[in-house]
MIFIDREN-482187 format. One record per residue (C-alpha): residue number from 1; x, y, z; residue in three letters. Coordinates in nm, 2 decimals. Example, Ala and Ser with C-alpha at 12.3 -4.5 7.8 and 13.67 -1.06 7.14 Angstrom:
# MIFIDREN-482187
1;1.23;-0.45;0.78;ALA
2;1.37;-0.11;0.71;SER
This chain:
# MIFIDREN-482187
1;11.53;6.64;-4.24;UNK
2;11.79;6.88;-4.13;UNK
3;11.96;6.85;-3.82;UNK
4;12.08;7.13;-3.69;UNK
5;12.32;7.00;-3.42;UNK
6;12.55;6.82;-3.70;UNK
7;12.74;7.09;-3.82;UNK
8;12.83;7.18;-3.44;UNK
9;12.90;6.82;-3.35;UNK
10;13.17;6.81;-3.63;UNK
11;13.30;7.12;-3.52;UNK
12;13.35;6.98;-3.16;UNK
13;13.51;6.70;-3.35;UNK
14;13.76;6.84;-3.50;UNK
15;13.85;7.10;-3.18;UNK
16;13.88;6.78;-2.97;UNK
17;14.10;6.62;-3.19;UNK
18;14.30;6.92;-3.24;UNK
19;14.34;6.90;-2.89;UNK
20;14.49;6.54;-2.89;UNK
21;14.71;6.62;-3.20;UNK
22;14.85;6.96;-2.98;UNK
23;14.90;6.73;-2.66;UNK
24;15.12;6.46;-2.83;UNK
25;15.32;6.73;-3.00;UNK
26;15.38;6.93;-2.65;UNK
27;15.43;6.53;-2.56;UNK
28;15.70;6.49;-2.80;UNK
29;15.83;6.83;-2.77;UNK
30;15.90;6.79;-2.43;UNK
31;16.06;6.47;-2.48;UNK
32;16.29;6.59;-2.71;UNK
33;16.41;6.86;-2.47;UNK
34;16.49;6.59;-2.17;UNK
35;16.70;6.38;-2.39;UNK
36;17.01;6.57;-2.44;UNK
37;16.98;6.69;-2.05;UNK
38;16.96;6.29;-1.94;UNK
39;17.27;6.21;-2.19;UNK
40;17.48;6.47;-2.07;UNK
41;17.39;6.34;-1.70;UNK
42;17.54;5.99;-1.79;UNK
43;17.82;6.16;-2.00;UNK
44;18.16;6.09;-1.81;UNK
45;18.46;6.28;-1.87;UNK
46;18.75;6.46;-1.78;UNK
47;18.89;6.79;-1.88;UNK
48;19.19;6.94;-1.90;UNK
49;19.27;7.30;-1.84;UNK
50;19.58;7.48;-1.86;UNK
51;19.78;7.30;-2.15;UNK
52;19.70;7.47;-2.45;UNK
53;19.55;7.31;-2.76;UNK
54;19.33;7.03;-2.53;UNK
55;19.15;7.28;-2.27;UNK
56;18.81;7.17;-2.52;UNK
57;18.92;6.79;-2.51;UNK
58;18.68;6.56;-2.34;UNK
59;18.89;6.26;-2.22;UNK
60;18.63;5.98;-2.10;UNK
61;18.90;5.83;-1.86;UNK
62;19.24;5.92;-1.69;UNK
63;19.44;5.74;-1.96;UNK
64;19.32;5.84;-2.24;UNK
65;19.40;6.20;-2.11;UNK
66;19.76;6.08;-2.01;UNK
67;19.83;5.92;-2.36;UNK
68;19.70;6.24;-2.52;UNK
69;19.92;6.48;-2.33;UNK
70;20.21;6.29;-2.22;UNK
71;20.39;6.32;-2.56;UNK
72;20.33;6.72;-2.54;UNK
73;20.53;6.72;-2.23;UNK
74;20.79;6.47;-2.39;UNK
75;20.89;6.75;-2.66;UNK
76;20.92;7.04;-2.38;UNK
77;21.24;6.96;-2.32;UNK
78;21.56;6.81;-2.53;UNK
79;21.65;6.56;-2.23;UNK
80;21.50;6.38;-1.96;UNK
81;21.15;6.52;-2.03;UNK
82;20.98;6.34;-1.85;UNK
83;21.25;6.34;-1.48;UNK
84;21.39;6.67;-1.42;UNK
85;21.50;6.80;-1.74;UNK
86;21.46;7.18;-1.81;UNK
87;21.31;7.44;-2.05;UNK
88;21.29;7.79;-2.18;UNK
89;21.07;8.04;-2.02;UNK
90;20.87;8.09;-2.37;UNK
91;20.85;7.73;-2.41;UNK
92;20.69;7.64;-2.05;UNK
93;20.46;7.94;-2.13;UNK
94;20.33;7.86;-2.45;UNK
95;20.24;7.52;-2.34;UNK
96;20.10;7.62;-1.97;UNK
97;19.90;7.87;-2.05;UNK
98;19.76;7.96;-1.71;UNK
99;19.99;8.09;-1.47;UNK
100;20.08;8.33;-1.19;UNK
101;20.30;8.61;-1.18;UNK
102;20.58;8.41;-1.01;UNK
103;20.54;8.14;-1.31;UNK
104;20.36;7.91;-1.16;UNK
105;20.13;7.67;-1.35;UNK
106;19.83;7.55;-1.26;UNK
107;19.63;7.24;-1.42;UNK
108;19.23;7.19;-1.34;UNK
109;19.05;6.85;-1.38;UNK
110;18.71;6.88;-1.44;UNK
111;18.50;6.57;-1.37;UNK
112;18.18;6.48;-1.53;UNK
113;17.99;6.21;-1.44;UNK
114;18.24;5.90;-1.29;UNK
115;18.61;5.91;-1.37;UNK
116;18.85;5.71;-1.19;UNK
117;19.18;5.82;-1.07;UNK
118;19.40;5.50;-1.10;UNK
119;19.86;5.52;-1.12;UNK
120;19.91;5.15;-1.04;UNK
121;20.00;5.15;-1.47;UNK
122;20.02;5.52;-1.53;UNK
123;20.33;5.63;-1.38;UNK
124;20.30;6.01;-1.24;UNK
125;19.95;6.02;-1.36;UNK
126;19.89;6.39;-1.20;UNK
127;20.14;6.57;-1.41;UNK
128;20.11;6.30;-1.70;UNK
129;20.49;6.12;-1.67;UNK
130;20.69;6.45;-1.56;UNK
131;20.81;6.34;-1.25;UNK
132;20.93;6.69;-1.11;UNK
133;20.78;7.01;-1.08;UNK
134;21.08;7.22;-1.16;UNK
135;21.16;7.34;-1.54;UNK
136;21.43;7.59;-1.50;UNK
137;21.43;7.95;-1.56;UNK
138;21.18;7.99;-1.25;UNK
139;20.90;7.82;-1.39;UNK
140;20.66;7.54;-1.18;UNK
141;20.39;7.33;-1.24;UNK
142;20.26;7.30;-0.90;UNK
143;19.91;7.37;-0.86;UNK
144;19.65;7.16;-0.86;UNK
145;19.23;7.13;-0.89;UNK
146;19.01;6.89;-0.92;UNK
147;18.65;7.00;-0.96;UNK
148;18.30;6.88;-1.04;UNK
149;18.16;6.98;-1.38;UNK
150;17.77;7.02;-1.21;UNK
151;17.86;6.94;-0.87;UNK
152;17.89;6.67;-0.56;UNK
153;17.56;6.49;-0.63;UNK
154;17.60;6.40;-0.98;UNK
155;18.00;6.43;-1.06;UNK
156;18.23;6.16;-0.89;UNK
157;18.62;6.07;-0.83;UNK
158;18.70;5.71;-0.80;UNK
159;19.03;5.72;-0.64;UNK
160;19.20;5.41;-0.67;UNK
161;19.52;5.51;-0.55;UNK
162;19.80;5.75;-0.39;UNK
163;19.78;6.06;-0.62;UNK
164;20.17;6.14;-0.66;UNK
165;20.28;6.47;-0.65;UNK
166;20.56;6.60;-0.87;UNK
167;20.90;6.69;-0.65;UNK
168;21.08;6.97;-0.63;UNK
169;21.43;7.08;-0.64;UNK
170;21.61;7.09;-0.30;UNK
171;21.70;7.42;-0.14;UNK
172;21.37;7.61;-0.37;UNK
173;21.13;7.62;-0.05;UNK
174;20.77;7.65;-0.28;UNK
175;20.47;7.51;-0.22;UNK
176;20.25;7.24;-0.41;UNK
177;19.88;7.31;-0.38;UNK
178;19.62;7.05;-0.48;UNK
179;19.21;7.07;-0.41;UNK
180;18.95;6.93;-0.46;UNK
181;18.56;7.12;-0.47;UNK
182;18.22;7.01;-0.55;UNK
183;18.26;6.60;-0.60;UNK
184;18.15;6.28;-0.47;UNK
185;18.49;6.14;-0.39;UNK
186;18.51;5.73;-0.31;UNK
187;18.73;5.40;-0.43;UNK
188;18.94;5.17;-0.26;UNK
189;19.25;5.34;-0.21;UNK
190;19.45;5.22;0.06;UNK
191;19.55;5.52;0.24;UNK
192;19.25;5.70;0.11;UNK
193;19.27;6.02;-0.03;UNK
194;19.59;6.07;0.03;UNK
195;19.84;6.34;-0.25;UNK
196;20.23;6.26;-0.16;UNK
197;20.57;6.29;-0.27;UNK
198;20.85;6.16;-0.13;UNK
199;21.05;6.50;-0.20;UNK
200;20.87;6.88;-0.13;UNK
201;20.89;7.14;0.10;UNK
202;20.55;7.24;0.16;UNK
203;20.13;7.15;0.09;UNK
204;19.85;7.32;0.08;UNK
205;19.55;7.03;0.08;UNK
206;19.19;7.20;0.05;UNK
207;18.91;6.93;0.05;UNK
208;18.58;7.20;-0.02;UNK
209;18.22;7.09;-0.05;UNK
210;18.29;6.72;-0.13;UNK
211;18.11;6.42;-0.02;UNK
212;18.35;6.13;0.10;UNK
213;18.15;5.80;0.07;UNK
214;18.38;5.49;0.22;UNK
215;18.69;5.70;0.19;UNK
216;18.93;5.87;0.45;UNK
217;19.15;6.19;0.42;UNK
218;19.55;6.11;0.48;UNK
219;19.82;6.34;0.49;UNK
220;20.12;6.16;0.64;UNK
221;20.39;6.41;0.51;UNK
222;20.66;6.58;0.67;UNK
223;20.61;6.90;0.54;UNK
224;20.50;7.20;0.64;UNK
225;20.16;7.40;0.45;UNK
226;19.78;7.49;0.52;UNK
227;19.53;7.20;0.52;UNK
228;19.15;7.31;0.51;UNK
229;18.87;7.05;0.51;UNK
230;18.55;7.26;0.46;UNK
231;18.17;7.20;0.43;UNK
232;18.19;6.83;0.37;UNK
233;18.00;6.54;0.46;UNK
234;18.25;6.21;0.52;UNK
235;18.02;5.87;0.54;UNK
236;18.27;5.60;0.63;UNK
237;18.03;5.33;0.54;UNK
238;18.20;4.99;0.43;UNK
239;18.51;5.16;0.62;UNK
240;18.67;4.91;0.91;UNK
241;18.92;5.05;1.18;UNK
242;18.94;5.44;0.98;UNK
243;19.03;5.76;1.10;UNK
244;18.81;6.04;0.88;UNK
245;19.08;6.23;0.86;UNK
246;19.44;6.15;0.97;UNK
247;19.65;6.40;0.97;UNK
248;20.06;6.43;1.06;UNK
249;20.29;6.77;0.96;UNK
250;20.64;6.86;1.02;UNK
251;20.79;6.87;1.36;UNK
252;20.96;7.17;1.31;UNK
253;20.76;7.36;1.01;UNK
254;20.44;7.52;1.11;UNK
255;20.12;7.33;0.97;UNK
256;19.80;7.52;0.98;UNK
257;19.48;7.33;1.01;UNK
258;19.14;7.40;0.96;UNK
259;18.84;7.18;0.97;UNK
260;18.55;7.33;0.99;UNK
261;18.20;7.26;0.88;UNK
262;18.22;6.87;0.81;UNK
263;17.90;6.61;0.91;UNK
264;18.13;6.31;0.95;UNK
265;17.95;5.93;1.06;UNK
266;18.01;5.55;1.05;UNK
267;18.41;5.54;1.07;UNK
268;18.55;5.34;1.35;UNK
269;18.74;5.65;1.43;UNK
270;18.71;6.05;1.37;UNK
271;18.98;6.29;1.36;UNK
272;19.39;6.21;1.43;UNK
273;19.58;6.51;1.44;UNK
């Protein structure tokens, strides 16, 4: 005999296995789009900007960035490249591409994921072997940034020692910035984060929306400059007998503090001014 319910069980068939087919597409689908999000998340990198020709690069450590772009700076000038040798204006400015209009240069380190910051083998590892930060013919590199490609909580600097500023010619009186925004910033450093040169005139040291897991903040020059430690949160844990941040300036140059904003816990010590 006929049965008149067949036809409409078969339909509710196939719409329930539509259904299923639909659900491990959007399944799929869905997976598909998480997987270049989660391997860019894990990616770890540094970039370079402000030397033309690698601004692009992706450098997965320090070194590899230093090897790249040390022999760039090597062929900027015909002697002592890599001390205190000089160069033409058009030279300097076709290599540092992103200047002020005093002709100063200025380099940015963009940190993905977890780099490490490491000169016990790399001598001058900021400025990538030049040891000064005068070329001649009024032109500087003497800015510095270090910032977090997506920010504090996912991009971090390992800092595993001082971070050696380049020097500068005595009598010039300018100023070497560095900062650093928008990282987690840790390692065992012995003087913590701590940028230093044994010869410059002045510093200006901005520390911006950073966390500072295990590390301190030391200035211990003799300079004068503007320090600003801003919306930060310093968590000394693992830290024995640390100031948070120790600061010491000029005795006769004026050095202009502000810290401001910080959540700072578990050092032995806070702030030494």
């Amino acid at each position: 005999k006929h049965n008149p319910t067949c036809g409409k069980n078969k339909k509710e068939e196939r719409f329930i296995l539509m259904k299923k087919l639909l659900s491990v597409a959007l399944a799929f689908l869905m997976l598909a789009v998480m997987l270049p999000v989660t391997a860019m998340a894990e990616e770890n990198y540094v970039m370079i900007s402000g030397i033309t020709g690698v601004e692009n690069e992706k450098y997965d450590s320090f070194e590899a960035a230093y090897n790249a772009i040390k022999p760039k700076l090597e062929a900027l000038c015909e002697s002592d490249a890599l001390g205190q040798g000089a160069t033409t204006a058009e030279k300097f400015d076709a290599l540092f591409f992103n200047r002020d209009e005093n002709g100063n240069a200025t380099l940015t380190y963009t940190i993905c994921g977890n780099i490490t910051y490491d000169e016990s083998t790399l001598n001058n590892l900021l400025t990538f072997g030049r040891r000064a930060s005068h070329y001649g013919n009024d032109r500087h590199l003497i800015n510095f940034k270090f910032v977090g490609a997506t920010g504090r909580d996912s991009d971090t600097l390992t800092v595993n020692s001082n971070i050696t500023l380049p020097y500068e010619w005595w009598g010039e009186k300018t100023t070497t910035s560095i900062s650093f925004e928008n990282l987690t910033i840790t390692g065992p450093a012995p003087n913590g984060l701590y940028p230093t040169q044994a010869y410059f005139d002045g510093i200006n040291f901005k520390v911006n929306n950073c966390k500072l897991e295990g590390i301190k903040i030391y200035h211990y020059n003799n300079v004068k400059g503007n320090i600003t430690f801003t919306n930060n949160i310093f968590d000394g844990t693992g830290t024995t007998d640390a100031y948070a941040v120790h600061l010491q300036g000029s005795a006769t140059e004026p050095l202009t503090i502000n810290i401001s904003n910080n959540i700072i816990s578990n050092y032995a010590r806070g702030i030494n001014i």
